[in-house]
C-alpha positions, -999 to +999 in steps of 0.1 A: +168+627+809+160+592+809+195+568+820+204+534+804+181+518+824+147+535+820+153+532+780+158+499+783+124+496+799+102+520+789+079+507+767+072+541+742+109+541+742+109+508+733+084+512+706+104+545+695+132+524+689+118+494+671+107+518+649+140+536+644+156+498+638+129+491+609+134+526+594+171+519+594+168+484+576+145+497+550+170+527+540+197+502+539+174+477+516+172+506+491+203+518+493+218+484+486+199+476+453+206+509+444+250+504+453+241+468+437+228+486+401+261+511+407+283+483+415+269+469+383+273+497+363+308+506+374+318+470+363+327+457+396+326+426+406+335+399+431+358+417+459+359+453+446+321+450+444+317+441+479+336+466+492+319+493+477+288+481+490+305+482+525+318+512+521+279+525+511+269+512+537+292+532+560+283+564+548+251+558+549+256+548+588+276+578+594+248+597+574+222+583+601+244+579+631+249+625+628+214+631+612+191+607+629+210+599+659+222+632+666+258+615+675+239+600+702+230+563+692+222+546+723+190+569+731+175+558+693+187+523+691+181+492+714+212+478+705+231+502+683+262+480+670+234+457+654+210+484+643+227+512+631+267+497+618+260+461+611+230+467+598+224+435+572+262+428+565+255+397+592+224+383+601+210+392+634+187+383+660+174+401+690+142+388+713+135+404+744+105+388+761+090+407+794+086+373+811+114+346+811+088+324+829+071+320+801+100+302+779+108+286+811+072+266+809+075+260+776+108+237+782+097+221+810+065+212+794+086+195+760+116+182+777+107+152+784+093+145+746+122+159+728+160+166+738+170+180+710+154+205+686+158+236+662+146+269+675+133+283+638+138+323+638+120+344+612+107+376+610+074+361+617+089+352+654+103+323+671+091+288+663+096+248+669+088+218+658+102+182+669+085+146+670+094+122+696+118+093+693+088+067+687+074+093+661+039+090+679+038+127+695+048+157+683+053+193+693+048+229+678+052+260+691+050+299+677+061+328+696+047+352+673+074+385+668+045+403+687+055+382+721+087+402+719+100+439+721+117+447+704+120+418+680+146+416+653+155+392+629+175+394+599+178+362+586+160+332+591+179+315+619+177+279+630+195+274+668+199+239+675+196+233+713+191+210+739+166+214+760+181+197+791+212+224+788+185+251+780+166+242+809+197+248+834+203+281+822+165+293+823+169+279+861+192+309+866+162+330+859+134+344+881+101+344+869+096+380+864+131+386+849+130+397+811+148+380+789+163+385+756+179+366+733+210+376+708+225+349+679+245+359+649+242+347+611+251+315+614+258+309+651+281+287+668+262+299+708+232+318+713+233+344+742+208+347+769+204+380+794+181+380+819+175+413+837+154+414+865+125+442+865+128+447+898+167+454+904+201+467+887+209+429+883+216+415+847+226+379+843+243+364+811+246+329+796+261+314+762+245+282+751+263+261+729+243+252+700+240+217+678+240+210+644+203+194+642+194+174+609+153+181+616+127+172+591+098+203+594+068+186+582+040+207+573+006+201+593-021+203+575-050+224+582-078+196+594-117+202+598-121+183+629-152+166+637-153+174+675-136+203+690-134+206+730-123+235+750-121+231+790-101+241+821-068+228+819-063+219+854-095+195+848-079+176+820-042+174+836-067+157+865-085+134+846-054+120+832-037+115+861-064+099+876-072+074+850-034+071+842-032+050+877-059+021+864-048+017+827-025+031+799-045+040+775-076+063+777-105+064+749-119+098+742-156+091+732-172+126+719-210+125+711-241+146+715-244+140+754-206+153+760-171+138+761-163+105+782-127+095+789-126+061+796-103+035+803-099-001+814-068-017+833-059-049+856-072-040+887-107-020+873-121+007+849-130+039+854-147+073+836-149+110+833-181+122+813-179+162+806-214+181+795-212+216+779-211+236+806-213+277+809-206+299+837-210+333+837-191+346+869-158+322+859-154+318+820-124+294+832-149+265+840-163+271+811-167+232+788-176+241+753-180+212+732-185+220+687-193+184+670-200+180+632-201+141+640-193+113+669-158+106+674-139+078+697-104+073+700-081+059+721-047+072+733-018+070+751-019+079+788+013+087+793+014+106+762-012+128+775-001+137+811+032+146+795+010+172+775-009+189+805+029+198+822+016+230+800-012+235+819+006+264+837+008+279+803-033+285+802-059+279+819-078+264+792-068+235+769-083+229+736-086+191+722-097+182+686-105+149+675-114+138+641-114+096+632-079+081+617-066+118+627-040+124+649-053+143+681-045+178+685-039+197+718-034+232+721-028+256+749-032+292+736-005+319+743-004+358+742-005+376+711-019+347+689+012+322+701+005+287+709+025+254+719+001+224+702+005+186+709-005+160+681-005+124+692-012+091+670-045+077+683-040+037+692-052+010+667-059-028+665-034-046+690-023-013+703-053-008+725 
């Protein structure tokens, strides 16, 4: 007999569960077209025809929670108040991720960019996008519902948060904790639990969250005319390095490789990258795709503010195209990503 804890771990039980949640929603979407069309019928409308959905829905809890759950809810449902009696009278949201290090890098690596920003929930997964104050960088990210388990969202949720208040709670987090993450329709805090995988200890946090007026502007897809994929840790040290003789580097991709390049008060300096392939440590790999030469020139600071992610991945993909903003992207798990776009630098501003 498996306690509390091993259920909440065990990944088959997990997957048991997740399954028992979706089987539960899609009863309830029939059955509530079909109250709706009875409701309808009956001539009810207004209050009288909301409670007899409610009081369909009950039964058809009870109907589950003695026939499916065999009186016994918590060994079928992850969270059995949400997935078996609430059910989609209120919007709900519930993301457990195995590593709370992972959200932890995320923050750290945006914070600085943006202090305030919507967390979009879907059932697709967990997503964000802000731009700067200057409106010269911006930032997306996609957990993809895949990164989680279980993952459950009801409605599409947008948590306002700041990320300097985020970041002190994810403090109270070890690296190997998992996390999950609870909000209601229309939230006025989202919840955070960390339980660590390696004790009984479970630690729990309330966030107040912000009304955030946020523009999402869509990104279009872009052929870009080079594409360059290399070690992260290599381009978090070029930038540094070049950051300390100018403030702007240009990224000059041709046949012969990539050069970053820049030119400042007290010198110049360079970084030329060749395609590059190693067998024994795909890491080091430097693949280079060009359609046609591209140079640009960027912010520095910009830049090294991107590579805080470089704990994310080990490699770093970079995409130029001309009068195209430049696109950075460190690849996550399960088809997740966090991507940087930054304004290249024109006229005067080079």
């Amino acid at each position: 007999m498996l306690d509390e804890r091993e259920l909440a771990i065990n990944p088959v039980v997990q997957e048991s569960m997740m399954h028992n949640a979706r089987t539960v929603s899609n009863i309830r979407s029939l059955t509530a077209s079909l109250f709706g069309v009875a409701a309808g019928t009956l001539g009810l409308e207004s209050f009288p025809g909301f409670l007899f959905y409610a009081l369909g829905s009950l039964v058809v809890s009870l109907l589950i929670f003695s026939l499916r759950a065999n009186i016994q809810p918590k060994s079928y449902f992850h969270s059995p108040i949400a997935d078996l009696w609430i059910g989609d009278l209120f919007g709900v949201l519930e993301a457990r991720l195995e590593q709370a290090n992972l959200l932890k890098k995320v923050v750290e690596a945006i914070k600085d960019l943006v202090q305030d920003c919507n967390f979009e929930c879907n059932d697709s997964g967990v997503g964000l996008q802000a731009m700067d104050n200057s409106h010269v960088a911006l930032v997306s990210m996609l957990l993809k519902a895949d990164s989680f388990s279980p993952f459950r969202c009801d409605r599409n949720i947008a948590l306002g948060i700041n990320l300097v208040s985020l970041q002190k709670v994810l403090r109270a987090a070890q690296d190997k904790d998992i996390l999950t993450l609870k909000a209601e329709d229309s939230p006025d805090v989202v919840n955070l639990v960390f339980e660590s995988s390696e004790s009984d200890r479970i630690s729990e946090y309330d966030i107040k969250l912000m009304d955030i007026d946020q523009e999402h502007l869509g990104i279009p897809d872009t052929d870009y005319a080079a594409s360059i994929t290399l070690p992260s840790a290599e381009l978090q040290r070029i930038c540094r390095d070049l950051s300390a003789l100018s403030e702007s580097v240009n990224i000059e991709c041709t046949k012969e490789g990539v050069k970053f390049g820049c030119t400042g008060d007290i010198g110049s300096g360079s970084v030329t990258l060749r395609q590059h392939t190693n067998v024994e440590k795909e890491d080091l790999n430097v693949d280079i795709q060009l359609s046609e030469p591209v140079s640009l020139t960027f912010s520095l600071k910009y830049l090294v503010n991107f590579c805080k992610a470089s704990g994310l991945s080990s490699r770093v993909k970079l995409c130029l195209s001309t009068d195209v903003p430049l696109m950075v992207e460190y690849s996550l798990a399960n088809n997740s990503y966090l991507r940087f776009y930054l304004a290249p630098k024109i006229g005067d501003e080079e």
